[in-house]
C-alpha positions as CSV (number, residue, x, y, z in Angstrom):
1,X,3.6,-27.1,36.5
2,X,3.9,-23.8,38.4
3,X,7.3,-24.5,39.1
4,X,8.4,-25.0,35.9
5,X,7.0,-22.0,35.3
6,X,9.0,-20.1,37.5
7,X,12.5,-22.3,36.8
8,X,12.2,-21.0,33.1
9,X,11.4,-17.7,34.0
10,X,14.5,-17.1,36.5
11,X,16.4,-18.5,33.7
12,X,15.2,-16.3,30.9
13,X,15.5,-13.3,33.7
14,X,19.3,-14.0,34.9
15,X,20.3,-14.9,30.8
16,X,18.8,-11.6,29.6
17,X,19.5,-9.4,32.9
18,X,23.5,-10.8,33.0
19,X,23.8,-11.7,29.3
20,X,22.4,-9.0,27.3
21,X,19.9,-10.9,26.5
22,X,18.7,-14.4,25.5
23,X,18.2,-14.7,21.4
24,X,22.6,-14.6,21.1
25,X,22.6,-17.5,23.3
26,X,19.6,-19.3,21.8
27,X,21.3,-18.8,18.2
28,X,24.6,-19.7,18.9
29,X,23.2,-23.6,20.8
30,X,20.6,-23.8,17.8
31,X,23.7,-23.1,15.6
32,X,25.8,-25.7,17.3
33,X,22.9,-28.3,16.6
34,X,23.7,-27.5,12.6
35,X,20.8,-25.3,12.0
36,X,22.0,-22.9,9.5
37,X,21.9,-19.2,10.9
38,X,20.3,-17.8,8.0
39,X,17.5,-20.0,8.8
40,X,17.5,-18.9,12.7
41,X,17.1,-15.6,11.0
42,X,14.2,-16.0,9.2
43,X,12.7,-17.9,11.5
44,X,13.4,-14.4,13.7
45,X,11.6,-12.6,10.8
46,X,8.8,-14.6,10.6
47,X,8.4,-14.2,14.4
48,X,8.4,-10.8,14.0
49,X,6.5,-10.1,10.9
50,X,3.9,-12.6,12.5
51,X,3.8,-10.4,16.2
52,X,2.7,-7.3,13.7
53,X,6.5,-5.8,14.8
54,X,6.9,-4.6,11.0
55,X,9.2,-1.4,12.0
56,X,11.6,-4.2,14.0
57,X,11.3,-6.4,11.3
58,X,12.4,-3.9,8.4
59,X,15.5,-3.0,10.6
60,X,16.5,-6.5,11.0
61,X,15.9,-7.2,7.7
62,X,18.8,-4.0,7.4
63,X,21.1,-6.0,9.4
64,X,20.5,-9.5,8.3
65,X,21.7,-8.2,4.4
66,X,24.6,-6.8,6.4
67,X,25.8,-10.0,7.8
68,X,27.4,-12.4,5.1
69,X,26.0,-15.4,7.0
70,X,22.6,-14.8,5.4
71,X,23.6,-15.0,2.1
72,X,21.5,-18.4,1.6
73,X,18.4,-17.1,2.8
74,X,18.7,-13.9,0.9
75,X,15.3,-14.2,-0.8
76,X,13.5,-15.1,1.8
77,X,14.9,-11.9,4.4
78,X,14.0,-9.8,0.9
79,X,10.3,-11.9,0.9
80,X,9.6,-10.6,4.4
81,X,11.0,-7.0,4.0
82,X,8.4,-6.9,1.2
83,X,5.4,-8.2,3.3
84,X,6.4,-5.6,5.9
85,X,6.2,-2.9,3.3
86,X,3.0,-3.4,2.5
87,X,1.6,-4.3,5.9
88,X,2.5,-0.7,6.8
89,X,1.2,0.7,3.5
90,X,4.8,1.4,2.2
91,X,3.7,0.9,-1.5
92,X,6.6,2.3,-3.0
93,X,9.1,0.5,-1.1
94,X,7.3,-2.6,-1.4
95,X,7.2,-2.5,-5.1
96,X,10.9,-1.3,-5.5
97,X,11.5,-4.7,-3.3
98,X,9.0,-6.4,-5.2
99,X,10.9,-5.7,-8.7
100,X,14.4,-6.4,-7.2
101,X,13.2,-9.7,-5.8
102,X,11.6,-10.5,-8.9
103,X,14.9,-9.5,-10.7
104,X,17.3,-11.5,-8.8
105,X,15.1,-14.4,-7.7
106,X,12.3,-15.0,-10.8
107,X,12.1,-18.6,-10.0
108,X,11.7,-18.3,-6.4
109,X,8.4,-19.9,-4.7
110,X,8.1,-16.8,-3.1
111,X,7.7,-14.3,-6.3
112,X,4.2,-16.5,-6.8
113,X,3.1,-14.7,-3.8
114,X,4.3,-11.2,-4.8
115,X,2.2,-11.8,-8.0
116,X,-0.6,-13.0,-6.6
117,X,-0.3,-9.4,-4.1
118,X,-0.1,-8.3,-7.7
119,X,-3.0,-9.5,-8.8
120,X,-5.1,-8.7,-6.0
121,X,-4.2,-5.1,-6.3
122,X,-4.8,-4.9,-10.3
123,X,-8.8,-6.9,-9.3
124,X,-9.3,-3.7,-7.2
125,X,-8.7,-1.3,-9.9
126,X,-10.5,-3.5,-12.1
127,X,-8.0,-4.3,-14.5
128,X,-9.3,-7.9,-15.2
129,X,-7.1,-8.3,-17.8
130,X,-4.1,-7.9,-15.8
131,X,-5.0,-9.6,-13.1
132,X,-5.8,-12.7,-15.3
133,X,-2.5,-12.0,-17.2
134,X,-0.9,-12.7,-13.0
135,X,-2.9,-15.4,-11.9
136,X,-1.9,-17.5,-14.7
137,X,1.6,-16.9,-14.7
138,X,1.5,-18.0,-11.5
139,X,-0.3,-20.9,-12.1
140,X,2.4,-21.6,-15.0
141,X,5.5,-20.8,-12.9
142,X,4.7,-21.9,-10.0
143,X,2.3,-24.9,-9.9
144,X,3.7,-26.0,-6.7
145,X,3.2,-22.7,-4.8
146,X,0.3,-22.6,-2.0
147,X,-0.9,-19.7,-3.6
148,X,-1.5,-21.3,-6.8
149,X,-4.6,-23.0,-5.7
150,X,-6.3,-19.6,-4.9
151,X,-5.0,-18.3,-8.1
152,X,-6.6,-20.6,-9.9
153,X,-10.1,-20.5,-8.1
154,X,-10.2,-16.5,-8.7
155,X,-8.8,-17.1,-12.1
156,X,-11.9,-19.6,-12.4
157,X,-13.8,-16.4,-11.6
158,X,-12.2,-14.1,-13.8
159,X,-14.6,-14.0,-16.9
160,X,-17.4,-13.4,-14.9
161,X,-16.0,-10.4,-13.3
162,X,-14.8,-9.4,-17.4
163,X,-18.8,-10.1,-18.0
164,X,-19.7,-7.3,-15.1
165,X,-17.9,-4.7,-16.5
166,X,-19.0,-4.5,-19.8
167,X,-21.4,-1.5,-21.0
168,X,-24.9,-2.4,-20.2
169,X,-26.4,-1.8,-24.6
């Protein structure tokens, strides 16, 4: 097992010390396997977004609307460059990518997760209304979206919290 170990890692080493490093090389064989490269970039995102690199992930994001490649997985580089936003508490930019997403893609699987972020932020400033006006579009739209199933159990919740509010007489 050790040397295994140690075979990959002199490979990794001499691809990125002699090759300027290893992700153009991983792409490109993935690539010739017919995995779309708009999908490699996601994937790439994702990887990012998920190793809290949110800075690295914007600025790819930058580059992967650049590159004409993308153009298929569009909404999803858009999705992540919104998450980022708001992971480091870029709320302006986030909703300015929330409403362009929600412009160009309102069908999308995704936009039932930017509603749902939505909603969240409309339970903490107590606006029950709105945040039940959210939850059930999403439940409408998007019945199929993971997030649907929390929606609907805080929806399920949602009078009680109306009930809390109210003016004790």
């Amino acid at each position: 097992m050790k040397r295994k170990i140690a075979i990959v890692a002199c490979v990794v080493w001499a691809l990125s010390a002699f090759g300027g490093g290893i992700w153009p090389r991983v792409e490109r064989y993935l690539h010739e396997r017919s995995i779309p490269p708009g999908k490699l970039e996601v994937q790439k995102l994702a990887d990012m977004y998920g190793a809290n690199l949110f800075d690295e992930a914007l600025a790819e994001c930058d580059r992967a609307d650049a590159n004409v490649r993308y153009a298929d997985y569009e909404a999803e580089i858009c999705y992540i460059r919104w998450a980022a936003n708001r992971r480091i508490g870029h709320a302006a930019e986030a909703d300015r990518v929330e409403r362009s997403f929600l412009q160009r893609f309102p069908n999308h699987i995704l936009a039932a997760d930017m509603h749902f972020g939505s909603a969240v932020n409309l339970i903490g400033r107590a606006d029950y209304s709105g945040a039940e006006r959210e939850l059930k579009a999403i439940c409408a739209r998007y019945p199929g979206a993971a997030i649907a199933v929390r929606a609907k159990d805080i929806l399920d919740r949602i009078p009680t919290a109306h009930v809390a509010t109210l003016p004790a007489e």
